[in-house]
SEMILUM-45074 format. One record per residue (C-alpha): residue number from 1; residue in three letters; x, y, z. Coordinates in steps of 0.2 Angstrom, whole numbers, plus 5000, padded with zeros to 4 digits. Each point is the difference from the previous one (the first is absolute). Layout:
# residues N
+-----+------+------+-------+------+
:  nr : rest : east : north :   up :
+-----+------+------+-------+------+
: NUM :  ALA :    X :     Y :    Z :
...
+-----+------+------+-------+------+
//
This chain:
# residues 274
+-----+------+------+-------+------+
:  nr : rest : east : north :   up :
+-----+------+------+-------+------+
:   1 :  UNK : 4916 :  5180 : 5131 :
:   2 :  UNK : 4981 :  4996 : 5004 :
:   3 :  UNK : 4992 :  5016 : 5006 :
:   4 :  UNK : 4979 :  4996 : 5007 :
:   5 :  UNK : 4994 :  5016 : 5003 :
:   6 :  UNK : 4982 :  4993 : 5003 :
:   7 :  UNK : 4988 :  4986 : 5003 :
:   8 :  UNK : 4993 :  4998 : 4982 :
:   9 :  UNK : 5018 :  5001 : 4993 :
:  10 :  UNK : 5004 :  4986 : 5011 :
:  11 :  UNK : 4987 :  4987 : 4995 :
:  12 :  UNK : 5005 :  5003 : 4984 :
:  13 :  UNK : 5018 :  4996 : 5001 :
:  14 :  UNK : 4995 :  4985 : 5008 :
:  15 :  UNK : 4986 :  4996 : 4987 :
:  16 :  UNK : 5014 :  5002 : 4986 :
:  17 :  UNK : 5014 :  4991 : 5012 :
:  18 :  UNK : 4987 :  4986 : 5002 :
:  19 :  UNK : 4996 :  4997 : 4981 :
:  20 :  UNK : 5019 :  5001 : 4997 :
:  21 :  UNK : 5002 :  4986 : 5014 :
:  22 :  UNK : 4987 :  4992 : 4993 :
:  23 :  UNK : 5004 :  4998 : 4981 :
:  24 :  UNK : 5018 :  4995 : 5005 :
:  25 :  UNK : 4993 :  4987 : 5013 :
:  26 :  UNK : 4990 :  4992 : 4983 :
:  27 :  UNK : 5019 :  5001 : 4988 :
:  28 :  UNK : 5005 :  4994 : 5014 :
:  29 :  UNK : 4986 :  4984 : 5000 :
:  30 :  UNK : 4999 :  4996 : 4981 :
:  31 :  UNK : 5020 :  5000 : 4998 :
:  32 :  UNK : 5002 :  4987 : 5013 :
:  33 :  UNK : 4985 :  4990 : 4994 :
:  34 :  UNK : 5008 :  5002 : 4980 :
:  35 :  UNK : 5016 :  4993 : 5008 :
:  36 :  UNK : 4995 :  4989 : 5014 :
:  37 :  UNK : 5009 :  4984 : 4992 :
:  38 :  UNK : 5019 :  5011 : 5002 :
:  39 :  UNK : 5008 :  4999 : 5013 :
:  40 :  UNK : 5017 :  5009 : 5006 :
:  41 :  UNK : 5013 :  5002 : 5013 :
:  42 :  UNK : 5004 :  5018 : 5008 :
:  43 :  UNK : 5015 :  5007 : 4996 :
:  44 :  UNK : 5000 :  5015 : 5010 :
:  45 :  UNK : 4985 :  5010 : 5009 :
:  46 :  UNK : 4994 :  5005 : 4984 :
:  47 :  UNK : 5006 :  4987 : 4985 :
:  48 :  UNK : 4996 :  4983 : 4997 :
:  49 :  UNK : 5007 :  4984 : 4989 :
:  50 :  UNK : 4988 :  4992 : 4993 :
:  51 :  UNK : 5001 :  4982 : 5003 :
:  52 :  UNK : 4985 :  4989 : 4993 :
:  53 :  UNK : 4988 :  4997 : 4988 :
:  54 :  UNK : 4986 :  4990 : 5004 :
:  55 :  UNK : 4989 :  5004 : 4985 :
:  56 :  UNK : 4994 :  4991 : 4984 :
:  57 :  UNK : 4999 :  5014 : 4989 :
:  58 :  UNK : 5005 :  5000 : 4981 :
:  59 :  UNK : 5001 :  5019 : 4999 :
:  60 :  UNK : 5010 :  5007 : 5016 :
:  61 :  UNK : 5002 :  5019 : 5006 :
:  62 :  UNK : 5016 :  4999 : 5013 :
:  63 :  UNK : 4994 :  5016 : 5014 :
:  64 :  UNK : 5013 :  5010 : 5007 :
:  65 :  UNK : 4990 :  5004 : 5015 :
:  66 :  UNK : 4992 :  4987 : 5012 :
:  67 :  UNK : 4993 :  5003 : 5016 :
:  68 :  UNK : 5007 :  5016 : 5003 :
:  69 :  UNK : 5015 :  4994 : 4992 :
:  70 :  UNK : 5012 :  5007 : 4986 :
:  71 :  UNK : 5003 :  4984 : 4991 :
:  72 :  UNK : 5017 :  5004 : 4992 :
:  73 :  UNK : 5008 :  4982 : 4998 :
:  74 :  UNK : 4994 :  4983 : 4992 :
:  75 :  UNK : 5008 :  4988 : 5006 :
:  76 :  UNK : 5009 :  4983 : 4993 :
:  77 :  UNK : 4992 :  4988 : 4993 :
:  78 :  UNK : 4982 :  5007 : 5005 :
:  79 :  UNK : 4993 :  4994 : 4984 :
:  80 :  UNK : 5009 :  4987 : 4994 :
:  81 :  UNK : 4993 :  4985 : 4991 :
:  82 :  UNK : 4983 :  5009 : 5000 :
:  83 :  UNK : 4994 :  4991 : 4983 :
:  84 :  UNK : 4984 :  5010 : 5002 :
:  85 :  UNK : 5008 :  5018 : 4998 :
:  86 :  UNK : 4999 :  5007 : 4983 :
:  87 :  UNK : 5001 :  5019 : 5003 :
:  88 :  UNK : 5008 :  5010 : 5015 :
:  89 :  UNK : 4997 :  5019 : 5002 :
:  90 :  UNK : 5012 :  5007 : 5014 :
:  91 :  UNK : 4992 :  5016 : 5008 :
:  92 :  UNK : 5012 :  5015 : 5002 :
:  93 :  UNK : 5009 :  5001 : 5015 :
:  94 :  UNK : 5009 :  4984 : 4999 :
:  95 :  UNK : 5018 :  5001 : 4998 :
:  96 :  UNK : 5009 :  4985 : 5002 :
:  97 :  UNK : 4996 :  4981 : 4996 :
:  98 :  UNK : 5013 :  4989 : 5005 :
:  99 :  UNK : 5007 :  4983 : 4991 :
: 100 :  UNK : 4985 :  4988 : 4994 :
: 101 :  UNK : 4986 :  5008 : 5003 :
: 102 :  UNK : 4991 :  4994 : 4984 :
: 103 :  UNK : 5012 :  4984 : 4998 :
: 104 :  UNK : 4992 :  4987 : 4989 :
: 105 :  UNK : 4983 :  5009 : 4998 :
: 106 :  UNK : 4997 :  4989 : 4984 :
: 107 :  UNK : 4985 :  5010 : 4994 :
: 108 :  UNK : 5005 :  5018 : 5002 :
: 109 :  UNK : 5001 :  5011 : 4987 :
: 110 :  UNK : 5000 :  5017 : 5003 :
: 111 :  UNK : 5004 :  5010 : 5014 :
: 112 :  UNK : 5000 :  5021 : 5005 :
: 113 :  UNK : 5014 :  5009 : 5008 :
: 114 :  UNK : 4996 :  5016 : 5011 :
: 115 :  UNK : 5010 :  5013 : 4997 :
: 116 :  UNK : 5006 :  5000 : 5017 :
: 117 :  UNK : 5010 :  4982 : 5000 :
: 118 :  UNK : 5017 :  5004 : 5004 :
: 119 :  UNK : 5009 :  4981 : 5002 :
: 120 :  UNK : 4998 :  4984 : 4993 :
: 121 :  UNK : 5008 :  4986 : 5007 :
: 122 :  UNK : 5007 :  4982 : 4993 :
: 123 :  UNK : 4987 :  4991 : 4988 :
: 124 :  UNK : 4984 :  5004 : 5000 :
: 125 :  UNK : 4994 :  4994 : 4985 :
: 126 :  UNK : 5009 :  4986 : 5000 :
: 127 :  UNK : 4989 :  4985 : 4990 :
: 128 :  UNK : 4988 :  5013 : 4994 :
: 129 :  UNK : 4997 :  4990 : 4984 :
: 130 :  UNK : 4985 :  5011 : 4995 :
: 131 :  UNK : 5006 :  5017 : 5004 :
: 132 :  UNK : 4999 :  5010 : 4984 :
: 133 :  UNK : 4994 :  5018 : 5006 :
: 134 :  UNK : 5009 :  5009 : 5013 :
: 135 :  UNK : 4994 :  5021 : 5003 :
: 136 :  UNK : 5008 :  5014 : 5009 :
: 137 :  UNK : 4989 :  5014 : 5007 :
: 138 :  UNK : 5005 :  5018 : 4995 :
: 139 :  UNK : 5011 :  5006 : 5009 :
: 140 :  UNK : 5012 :  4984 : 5005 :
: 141 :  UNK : 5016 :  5004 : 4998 :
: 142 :  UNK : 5008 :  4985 : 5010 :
: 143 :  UNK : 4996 :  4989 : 4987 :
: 144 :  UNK : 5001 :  4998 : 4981 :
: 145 :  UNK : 4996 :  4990 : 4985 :
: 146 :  UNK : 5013 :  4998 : 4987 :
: 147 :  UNK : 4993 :  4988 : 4985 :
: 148 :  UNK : 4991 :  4991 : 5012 :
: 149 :  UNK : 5011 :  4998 : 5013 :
: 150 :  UNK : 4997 :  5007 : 5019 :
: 151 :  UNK : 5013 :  5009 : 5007 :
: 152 :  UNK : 5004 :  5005 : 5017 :
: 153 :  UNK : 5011 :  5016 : 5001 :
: 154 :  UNK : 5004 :  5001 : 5017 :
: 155 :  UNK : 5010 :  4986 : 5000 :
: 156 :  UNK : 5001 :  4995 : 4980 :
: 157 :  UNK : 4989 :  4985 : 5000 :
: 158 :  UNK : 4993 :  4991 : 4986 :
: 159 :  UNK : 4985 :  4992 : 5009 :
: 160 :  UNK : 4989 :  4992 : 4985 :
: 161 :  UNK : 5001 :  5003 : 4981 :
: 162 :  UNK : 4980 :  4996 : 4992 :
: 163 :  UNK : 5008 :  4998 : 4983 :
: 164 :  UNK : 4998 :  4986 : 4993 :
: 165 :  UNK : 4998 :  5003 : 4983 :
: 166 :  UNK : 5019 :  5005 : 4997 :
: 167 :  UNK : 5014 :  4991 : 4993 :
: 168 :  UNK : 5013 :  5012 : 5008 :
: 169 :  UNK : 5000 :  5011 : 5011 :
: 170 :  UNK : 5014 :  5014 : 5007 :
: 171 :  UNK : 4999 :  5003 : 5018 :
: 172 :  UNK : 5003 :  5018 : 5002 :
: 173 :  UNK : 5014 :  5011 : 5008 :
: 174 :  UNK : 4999 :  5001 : 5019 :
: 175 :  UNK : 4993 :  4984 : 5004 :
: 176 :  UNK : 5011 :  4993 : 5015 :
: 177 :  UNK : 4990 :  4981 : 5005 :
: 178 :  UNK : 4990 :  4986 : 4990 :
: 179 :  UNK : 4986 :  4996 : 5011 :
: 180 :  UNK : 4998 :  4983 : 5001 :
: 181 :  UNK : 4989 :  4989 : 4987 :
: 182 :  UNK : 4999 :  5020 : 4991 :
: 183 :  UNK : 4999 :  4993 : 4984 :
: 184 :  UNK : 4993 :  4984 : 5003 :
: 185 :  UNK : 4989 :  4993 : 4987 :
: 186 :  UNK : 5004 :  5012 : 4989 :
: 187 :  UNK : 5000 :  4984 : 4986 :
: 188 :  UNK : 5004 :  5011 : 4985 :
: 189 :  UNK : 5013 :  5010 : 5006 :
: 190 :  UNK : 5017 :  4993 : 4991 :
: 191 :  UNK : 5013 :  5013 : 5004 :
: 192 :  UNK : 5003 :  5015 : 5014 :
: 193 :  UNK : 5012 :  5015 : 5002 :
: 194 :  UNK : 5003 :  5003 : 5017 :
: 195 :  UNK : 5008 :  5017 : 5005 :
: 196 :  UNK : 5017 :  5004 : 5005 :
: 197 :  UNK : 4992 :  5006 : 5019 :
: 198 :  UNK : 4994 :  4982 : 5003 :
: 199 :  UNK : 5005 :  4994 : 5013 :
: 200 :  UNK : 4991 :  4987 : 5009 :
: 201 :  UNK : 4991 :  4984 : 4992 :
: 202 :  UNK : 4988 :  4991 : 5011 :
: 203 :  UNK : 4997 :  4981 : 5003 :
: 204 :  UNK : 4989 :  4995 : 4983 :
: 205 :  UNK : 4997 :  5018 : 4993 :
: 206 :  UNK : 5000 :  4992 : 4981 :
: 207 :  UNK : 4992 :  4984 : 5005 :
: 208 :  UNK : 4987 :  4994 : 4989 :
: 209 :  UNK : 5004 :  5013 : 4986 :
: 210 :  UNK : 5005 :  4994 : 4985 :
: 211 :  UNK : 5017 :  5007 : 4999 :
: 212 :  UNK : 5015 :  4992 : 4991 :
: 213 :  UNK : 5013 :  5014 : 5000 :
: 214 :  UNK : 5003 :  5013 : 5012 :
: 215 :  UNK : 5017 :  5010 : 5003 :
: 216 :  UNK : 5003 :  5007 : 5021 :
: 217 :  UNK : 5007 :  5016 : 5001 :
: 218 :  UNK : 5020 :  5000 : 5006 :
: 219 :  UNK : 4993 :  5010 : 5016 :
: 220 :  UNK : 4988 :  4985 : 5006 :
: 221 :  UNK : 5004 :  4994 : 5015 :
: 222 :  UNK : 4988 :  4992 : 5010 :
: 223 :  UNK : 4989 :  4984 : 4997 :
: 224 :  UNK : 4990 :  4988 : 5008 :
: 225 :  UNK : 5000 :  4981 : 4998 :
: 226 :  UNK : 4992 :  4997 : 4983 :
: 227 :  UNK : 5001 :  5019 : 4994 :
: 228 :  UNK : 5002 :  4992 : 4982 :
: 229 :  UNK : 4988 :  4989 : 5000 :
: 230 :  UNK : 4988 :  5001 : 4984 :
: 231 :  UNK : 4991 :  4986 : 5003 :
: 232 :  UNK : 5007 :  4994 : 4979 :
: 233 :  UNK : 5011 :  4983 : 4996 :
: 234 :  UNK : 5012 :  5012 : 4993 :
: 235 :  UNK : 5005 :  5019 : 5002 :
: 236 :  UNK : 5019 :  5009 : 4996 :
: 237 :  UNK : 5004 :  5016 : 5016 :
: 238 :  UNK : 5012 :  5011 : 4993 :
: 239 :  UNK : 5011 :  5006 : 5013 :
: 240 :  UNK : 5018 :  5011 : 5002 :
: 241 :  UNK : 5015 :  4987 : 5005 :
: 242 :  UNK : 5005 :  5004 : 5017 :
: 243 :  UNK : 4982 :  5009 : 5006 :
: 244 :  UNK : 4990 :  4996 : 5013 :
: 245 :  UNK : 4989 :  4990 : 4987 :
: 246 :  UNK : 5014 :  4990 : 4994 :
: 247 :  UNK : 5006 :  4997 : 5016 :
: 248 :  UNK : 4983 :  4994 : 5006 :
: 249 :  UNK : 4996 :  4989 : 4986 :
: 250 :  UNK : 5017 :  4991 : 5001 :
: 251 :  UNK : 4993 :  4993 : 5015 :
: 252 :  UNK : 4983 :  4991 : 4992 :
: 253 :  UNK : 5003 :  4983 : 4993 :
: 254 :  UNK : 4984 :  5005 : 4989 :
: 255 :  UNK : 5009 :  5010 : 4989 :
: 256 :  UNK : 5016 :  4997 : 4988 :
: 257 :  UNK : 5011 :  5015 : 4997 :
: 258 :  UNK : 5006 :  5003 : 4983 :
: 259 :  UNK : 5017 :  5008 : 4994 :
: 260 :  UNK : 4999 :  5019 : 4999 :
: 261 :  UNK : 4993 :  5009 : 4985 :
: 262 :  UNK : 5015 :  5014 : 5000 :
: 263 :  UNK : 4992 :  5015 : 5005 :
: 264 :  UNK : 5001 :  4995 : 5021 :
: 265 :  UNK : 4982 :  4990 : 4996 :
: 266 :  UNK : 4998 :  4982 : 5002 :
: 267 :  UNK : 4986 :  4990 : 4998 :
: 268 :  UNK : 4990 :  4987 : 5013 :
: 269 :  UNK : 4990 :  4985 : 4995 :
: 270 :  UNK : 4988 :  4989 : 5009 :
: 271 :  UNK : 5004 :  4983 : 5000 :
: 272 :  UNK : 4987 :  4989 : 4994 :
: 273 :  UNK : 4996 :  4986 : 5014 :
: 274 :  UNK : 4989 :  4986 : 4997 :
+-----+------+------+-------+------+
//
């Protein structure tokens, strides 16, 4: 409750009202000049999705307010194909960013995670050759890093693994879907352990990787069309007889099916086509 109990007291409120004003009106001014090559679609009276980039910039800052606007979405494919990018700084306040945003950005190589991102959608990262450093502000807790491997928990994503270096890796306990191109150009990698919750691989998650052996889980059940391909000449998928795995591979003239080992297991192999 404002109580004016004279004239002086009033000109001063107004004095301090009108510097408040004054200094937001100038935020205000230099954030939408900063940003003037975003541009975003209202998602309600207060949110927005941002929509374009129109910028040349090698070093980018994503805002998560525009024009009056909480920026709380980046939106697919915004980004994508951007040779130019090499690093991306998203601003806190962002909290979702949907499937390809950063598809094919051949040049990237590190990006930062506010704390606030809550959902990450389809692959982002997908033909991100470069990427090598990926940072989580303090404080995130919808994300992790495991070996150098981004996980989503809210709906137990791998989105991207950096390492490169490794000649096998074990996917930890809880992740549910393979992104896909996840481990793509991941060259060194040989083999992979893949945990009992996985569920889900998507359409080219080990493309380009240099795997030659790799065992799914009986529980796997859903794949897309070329879910196992490794971009190799040869490669053996170790699967239960009778799973969903089996069952799916049965159906690919690519692969032979060998007898089974005894313990349930049996053994795919690419056929070698000239």
């Amino acid at each position: 409750i404002l109580c004016i109990i004279g004239e002086k007291e009033l000109i001063l409120m107004s004095r301090s009202w009108m510097k408040m004003t004054l200094s937001q009106s100038i935020a205000d001014w230099i954030n939408n000049v900063r940003f003037r090559k975003y541009d975003f679609i209202n998602i309600d009276d207060d949110n927005g999705l941002l929509c374009e980039y129109t910028g040349k910039g090698r070093w980018i800052t994503i805002p998560s307010w525009l024009r009056d606007y909480n920026i709380e979405e980046i939106g697919g494919s915004v980004f994508a194909n951007d040779s130019r990018i090499r690093s991306v700084t998203i601003q806190n306040g962002v909290t979702t960013i949907n499937k390809e945003a950063f598809e094919d950005c051949v040049n990237l190589r590190r990006i930062t995670f506010p704390a606030s991102i809550r959902e990450i959608h389809g692959q982002i990262f997908a033909g991100c050759v470069k990427l090598k450093r990926i940072c989580l502000k303090r404080g995130s807790t919808a994300l992790y890093m495991q070996d150098g491997m981004l996980i989503n928990r809210a709906d137990g994503r791998l989105v991207f693994c950096i390492n490169r270096k490794s000649i096998h890796l074990d996917v930890p306990e809880g992740v549910k879907i393979i992104s896909p191109y996840a481990f793509g150009n991941c060259r060194r990698l040989r083999s992979i352990t893949l945990p009992d919750t996985l569920e889900q691989i998507d359409a080219s998650a080990f493309s380009c990787s240099g795997l030659n052996r790799i065992r799914v889980p009986i529980n796997t059940s859903r794949f897309e069309l070329f879910s196992f391909d490794f971009g190799l000449a040869t490669q053996t998928i170790e699967v239960f007889s009778g799973s969903p795995a089996d069952l799916y591979l049965r159906e690919k003239e690519r692969y032979s099916r060998a007898d089974d080992s005894g313990d349930g297991w049996v053994a795919y192999h690419r056929r070698n086509w000239s």
